[in-house]
C-alpha positions as CSV (number, residue, x, y, z in Angstrom):
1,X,14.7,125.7,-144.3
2,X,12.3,126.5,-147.6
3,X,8.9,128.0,-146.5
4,X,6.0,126.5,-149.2
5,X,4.2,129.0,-150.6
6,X,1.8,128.6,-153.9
7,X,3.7,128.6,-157.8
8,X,2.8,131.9,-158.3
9,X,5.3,133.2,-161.2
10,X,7.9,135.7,-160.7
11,X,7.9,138.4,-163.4
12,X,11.2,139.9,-164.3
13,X,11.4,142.0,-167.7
14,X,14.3,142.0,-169.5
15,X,13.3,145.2,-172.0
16,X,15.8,147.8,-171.8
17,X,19.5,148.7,-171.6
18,X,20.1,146.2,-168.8
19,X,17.2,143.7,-170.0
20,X,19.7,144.0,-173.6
21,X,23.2,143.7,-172.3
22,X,21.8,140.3,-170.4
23,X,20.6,139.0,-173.5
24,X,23.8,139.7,-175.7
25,X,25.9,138.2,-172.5
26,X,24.0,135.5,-172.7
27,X,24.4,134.8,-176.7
28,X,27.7,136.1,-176.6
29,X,28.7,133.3,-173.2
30,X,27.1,129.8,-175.8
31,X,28.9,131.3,-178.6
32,X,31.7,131.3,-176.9
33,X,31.5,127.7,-174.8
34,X,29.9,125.6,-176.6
35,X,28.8,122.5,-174.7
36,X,28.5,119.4,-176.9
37,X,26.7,115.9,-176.2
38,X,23.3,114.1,-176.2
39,X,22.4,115.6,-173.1
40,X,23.5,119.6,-173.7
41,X,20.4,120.7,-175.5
42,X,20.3,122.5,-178.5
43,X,22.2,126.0,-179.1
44,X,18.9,127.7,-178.3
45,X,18.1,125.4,-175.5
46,X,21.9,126.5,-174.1
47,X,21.0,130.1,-174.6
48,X,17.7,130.6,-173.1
49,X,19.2,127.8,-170.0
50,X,22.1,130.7,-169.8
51,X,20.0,133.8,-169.8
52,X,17.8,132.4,-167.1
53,X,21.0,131.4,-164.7
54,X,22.2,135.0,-165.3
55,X,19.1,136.6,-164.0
56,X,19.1,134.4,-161.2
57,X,22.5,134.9,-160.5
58,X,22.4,138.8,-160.2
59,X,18.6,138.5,-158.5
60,X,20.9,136.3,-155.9
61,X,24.1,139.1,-155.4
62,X,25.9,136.2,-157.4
63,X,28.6,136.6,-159.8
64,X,27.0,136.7,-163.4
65,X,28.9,134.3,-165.3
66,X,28.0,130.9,-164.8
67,X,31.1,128.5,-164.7
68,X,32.2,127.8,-168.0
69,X,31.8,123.3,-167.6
70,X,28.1,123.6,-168.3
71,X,28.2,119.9,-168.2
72,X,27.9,118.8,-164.8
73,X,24.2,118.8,-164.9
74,X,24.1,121.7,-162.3
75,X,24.2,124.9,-162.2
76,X,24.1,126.6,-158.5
77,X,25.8,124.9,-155.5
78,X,23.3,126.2,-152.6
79,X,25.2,126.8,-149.0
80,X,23.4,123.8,-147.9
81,X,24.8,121.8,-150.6
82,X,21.9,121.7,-152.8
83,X,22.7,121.6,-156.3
84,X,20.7,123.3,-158.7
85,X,19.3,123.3,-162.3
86,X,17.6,125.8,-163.8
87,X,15.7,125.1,-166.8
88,X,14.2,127.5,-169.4
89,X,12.4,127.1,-172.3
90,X,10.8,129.9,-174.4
91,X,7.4,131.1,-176.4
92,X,6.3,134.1,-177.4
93,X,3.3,134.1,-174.9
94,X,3.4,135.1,-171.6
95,X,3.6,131.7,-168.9
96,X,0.0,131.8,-167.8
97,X,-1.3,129.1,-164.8
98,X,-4.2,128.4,-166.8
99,X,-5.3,128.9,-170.4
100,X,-8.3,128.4,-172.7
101,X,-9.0,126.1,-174.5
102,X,-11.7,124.1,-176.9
103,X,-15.0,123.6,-175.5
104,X,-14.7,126.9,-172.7
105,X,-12.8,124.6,-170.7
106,X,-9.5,125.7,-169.2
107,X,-6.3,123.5,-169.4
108,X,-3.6,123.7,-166.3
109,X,-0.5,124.8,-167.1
110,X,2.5,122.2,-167.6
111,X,6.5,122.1,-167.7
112,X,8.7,120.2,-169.8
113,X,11.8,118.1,-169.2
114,X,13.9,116.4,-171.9
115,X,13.5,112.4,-170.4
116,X,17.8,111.6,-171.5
117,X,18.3,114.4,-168.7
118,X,15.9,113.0,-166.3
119,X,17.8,109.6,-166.3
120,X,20.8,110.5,-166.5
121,X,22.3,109.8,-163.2
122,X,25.7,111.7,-164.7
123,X,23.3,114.9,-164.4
124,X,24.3,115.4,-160.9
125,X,21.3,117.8,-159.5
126,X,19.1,117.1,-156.7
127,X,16.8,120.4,-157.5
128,X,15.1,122.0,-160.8
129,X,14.4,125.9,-160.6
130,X,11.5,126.2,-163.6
131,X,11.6,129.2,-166.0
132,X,10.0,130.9,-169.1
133,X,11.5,133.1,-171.3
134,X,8.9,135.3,-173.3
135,X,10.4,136.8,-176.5
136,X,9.4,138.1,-179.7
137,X,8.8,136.1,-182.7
138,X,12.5,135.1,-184.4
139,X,13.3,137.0,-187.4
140,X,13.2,134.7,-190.1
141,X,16.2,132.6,-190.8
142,X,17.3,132.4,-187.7
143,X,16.0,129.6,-184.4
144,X,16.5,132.5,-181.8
145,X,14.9,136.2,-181.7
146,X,17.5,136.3,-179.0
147,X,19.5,138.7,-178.6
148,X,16.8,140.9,-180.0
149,X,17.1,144.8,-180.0
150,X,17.5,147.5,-177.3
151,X,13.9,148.8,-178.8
152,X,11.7,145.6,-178.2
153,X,9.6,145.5,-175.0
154,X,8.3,141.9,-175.3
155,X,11.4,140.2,-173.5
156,X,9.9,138.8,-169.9
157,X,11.3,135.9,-167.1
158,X,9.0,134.0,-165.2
159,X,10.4,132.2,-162.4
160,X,8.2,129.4,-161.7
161,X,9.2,127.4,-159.0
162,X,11.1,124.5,-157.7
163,X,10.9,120.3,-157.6
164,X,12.8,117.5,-156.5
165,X,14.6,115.7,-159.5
166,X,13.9,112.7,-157.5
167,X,9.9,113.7,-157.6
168,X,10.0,114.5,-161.6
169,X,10.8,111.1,-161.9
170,X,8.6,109.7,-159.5
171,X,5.2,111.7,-160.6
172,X,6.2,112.9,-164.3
173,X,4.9,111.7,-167.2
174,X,6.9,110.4,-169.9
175,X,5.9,111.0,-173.4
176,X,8.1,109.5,-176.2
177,X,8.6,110.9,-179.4
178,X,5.6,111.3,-181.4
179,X,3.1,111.7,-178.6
180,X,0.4,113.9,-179.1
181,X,-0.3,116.7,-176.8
182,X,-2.7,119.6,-176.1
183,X,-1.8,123.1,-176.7
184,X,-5.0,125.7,-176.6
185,X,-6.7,125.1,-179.4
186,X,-4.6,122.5,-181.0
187,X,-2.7,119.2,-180.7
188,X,1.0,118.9,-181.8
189,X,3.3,115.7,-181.5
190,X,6.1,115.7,-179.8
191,X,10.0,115.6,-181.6
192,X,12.1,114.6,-179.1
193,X,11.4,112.5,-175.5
194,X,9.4,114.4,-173.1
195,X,8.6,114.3,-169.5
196,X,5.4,116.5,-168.4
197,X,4.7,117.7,-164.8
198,X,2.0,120.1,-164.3
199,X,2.8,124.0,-162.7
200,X,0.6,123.8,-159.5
201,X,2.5,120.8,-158.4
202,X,5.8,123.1,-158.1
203,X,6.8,124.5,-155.1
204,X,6.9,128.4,-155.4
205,X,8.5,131.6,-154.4
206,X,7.4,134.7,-152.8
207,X,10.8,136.3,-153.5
208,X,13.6,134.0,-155.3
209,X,16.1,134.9,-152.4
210,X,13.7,131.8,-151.0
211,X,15.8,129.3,-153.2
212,X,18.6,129.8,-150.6
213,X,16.8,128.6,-147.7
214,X,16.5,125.2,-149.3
215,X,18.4,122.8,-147.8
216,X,18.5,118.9,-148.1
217,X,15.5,118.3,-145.2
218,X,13.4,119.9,-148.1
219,X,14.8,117.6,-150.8
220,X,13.9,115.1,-149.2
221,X,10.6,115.8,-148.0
222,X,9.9,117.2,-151.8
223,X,11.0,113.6,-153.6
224,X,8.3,111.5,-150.3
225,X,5.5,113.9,-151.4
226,X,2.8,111.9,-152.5
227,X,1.6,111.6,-156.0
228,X,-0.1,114.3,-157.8
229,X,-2.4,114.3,-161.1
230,X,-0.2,115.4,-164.0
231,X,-2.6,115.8,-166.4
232,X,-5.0,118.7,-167.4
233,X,-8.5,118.3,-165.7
234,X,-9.8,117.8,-169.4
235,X,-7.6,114.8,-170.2
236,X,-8.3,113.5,-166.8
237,X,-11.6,113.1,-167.9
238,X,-11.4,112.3,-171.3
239,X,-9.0,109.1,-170.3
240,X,-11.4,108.0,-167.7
241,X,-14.2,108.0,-170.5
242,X,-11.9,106.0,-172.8
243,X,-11.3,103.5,-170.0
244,X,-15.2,103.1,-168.7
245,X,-15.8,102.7,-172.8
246,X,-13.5,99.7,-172.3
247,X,-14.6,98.2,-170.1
248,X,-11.9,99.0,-167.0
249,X,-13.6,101.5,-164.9
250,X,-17.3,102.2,-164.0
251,X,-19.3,105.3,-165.1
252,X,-19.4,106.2,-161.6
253,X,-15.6,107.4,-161.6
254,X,-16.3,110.0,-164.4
255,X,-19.0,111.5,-161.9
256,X,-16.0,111.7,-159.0
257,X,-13.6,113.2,-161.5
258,X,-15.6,115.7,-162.8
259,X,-17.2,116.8,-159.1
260,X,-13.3,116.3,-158.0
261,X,-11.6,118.8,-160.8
262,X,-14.9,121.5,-160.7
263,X,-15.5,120.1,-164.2
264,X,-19.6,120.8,-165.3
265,X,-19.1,121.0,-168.6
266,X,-18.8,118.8,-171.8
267,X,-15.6,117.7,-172.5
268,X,-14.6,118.1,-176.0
269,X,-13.2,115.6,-178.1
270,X,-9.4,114.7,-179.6
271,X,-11.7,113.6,-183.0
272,X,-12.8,116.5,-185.2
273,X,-17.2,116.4,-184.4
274,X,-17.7,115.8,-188.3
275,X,-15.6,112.2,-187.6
276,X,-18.3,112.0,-185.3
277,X,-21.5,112.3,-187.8
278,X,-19.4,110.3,-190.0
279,X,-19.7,107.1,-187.9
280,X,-23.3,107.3,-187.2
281,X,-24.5,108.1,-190.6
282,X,-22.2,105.0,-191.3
283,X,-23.8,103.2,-188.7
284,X,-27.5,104.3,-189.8
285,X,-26.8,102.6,-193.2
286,X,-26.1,99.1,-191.5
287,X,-29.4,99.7,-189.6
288,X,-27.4,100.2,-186.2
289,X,-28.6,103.6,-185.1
290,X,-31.5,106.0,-186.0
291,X,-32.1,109.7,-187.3
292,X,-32.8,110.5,-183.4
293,X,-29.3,109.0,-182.4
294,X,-27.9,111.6,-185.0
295,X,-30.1,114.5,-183.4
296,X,-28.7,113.9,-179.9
297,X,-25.1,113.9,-180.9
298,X,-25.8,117.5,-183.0
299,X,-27.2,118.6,-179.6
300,X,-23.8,117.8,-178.4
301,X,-21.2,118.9,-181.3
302,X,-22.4,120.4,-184.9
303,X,-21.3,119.2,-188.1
304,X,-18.9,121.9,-190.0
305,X,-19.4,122.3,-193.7
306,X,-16.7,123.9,-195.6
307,X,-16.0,127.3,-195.7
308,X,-12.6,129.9,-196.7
């Protein structure tokens, strides 16, 4: 029976000799069995999926090689019965719980699922092991810095934890292609559909030998858990603002979110502040606001003039 214990990554570097050969075993397995399909994931996907099943497999005494039908949706069979999928996808930062960003505010960290393997129901796993693969930036012309160079020290795992397929669908949230979301500083849309479910929801390991105490009693107990917020403490806020602005909630729930998430600060907007200046000098010339309205919202956010 799994033990909870908090999502605290696992760190495991992959520099040197032995850090190498796993990377060019990894390469060298996709090159060699290539799984096709909608649901397979890009050759990069495939390789950084297979890199972090090796490292698992040798943390776990298991035979390196994962089984060459990669398309079973699985990819360890626990003694309990518990089937397994381990997904990976890569950056060249470090995975970090929290980062900064605009407005000194910090944003919770989140993980990403491809939505056509979420509902799949030929994607028979009951469990997802969450990884990140931190590499150095690709050479140019090719997707991949993988397999790198014996020589370069920025090659890092971070095992991040464990959740119920059955609970991803249950509590994730499903972005389609397009969608804008929040990254530090800056927003990006999304390419393909995505499913987002935040890092301190996971359940964690200690030591990754954990992931073979979990049997189906955990499963199940992981997929009734209740629901959890699966958004950053920022957004929270910012949506609860939109909705009060509308009409659907009172002020009053912006007070119990922000005392609720530790948030004293002002939340920063998805609009760039000179969008904002825009409007009311706008709004000044039909007579609907005055120079002091302007003067409060500069106390707020400053107007950027152009510069190199």
């Amino acid at each position: 029976m799994y033990k909870y214990v908090l999502p605290k990554p696992i760190v495991v570097p992959l520099s040197g000799q032995e850090g190498f050969e796993l990377r060019k075993k990894a390469v060298e397995f996709v090159e060699g069995v290539k799984v096709r399909g909608a649901e397979s994931g890009s050759e990069q996907e495939q390789t950084y999926g297979i890199l972090a099943q090796m490292v698992i497999r040798k943390m776990l005494d298991m035979p390196l090689d994962p089984p060459e039908d990669q398309s079973k949706g699985f990819d360890l069979v626990l003694k309990s019965g518990v089937k397994v999928d381990i997904k990976c996808r890569g950056g060249t930062l470090p995975f970090k719980e929290k980062y900064m960003g605009s407005g000194e505010l910090e944003r919770e960290a989140k993980h990403n699922f491809f939505a056509r393997q979420i509902w799949n129901d030929k994607l028979d796993s009951d469990i997802y092991v969450m990884v990140h693969l931190e590499s150095p930036k690709a050479p140019r012309g090719q997707k991949t810095a993988l397999p790198g160079t014996l020589r370069e020290r920025k090659w890092n795992i971070y095992i991040c934890g464990w959740v119920s397929k059955e609970r991803v669908k249950k509590e994730g949230v499903y972005l389609p292609r397009g969608a804008i979301t929040e990254r530090g500083n800056e927003w990006f849309a999304y390419r393909g559909h995505e499913v987002e479910f935040y890092h301190q929801h996971l359940n964690g390991f200690s030591d990754i030998k954990e992931l073979l105490t979990i049997d189906k009693k955990d499963v199940k107990e992981d997929e009734e858990k209740s629901i959890n917020l699966h958004l950053t403490s920022v957004d929270a806020i910012r949506i609860a603002l939109d909705l009060v602005g509308q009409g659907i909630l009172e002020k009053n729930i912006v007070e119990f979110l922000k005392e609720k998430l530790g948030i004293d600060k002002k939340i920063p907007t998805i609009m760039h502040s000179n969008q904002y200046h825009h409007l009311l000098r706008w709004l000044k010339e039909k007579g609907k606001v005055k120079d002091g309205d302007i003067k409060k919202l500069s106390e707020i956010m400053q107007e950027r003039a152009y510069s190199e």
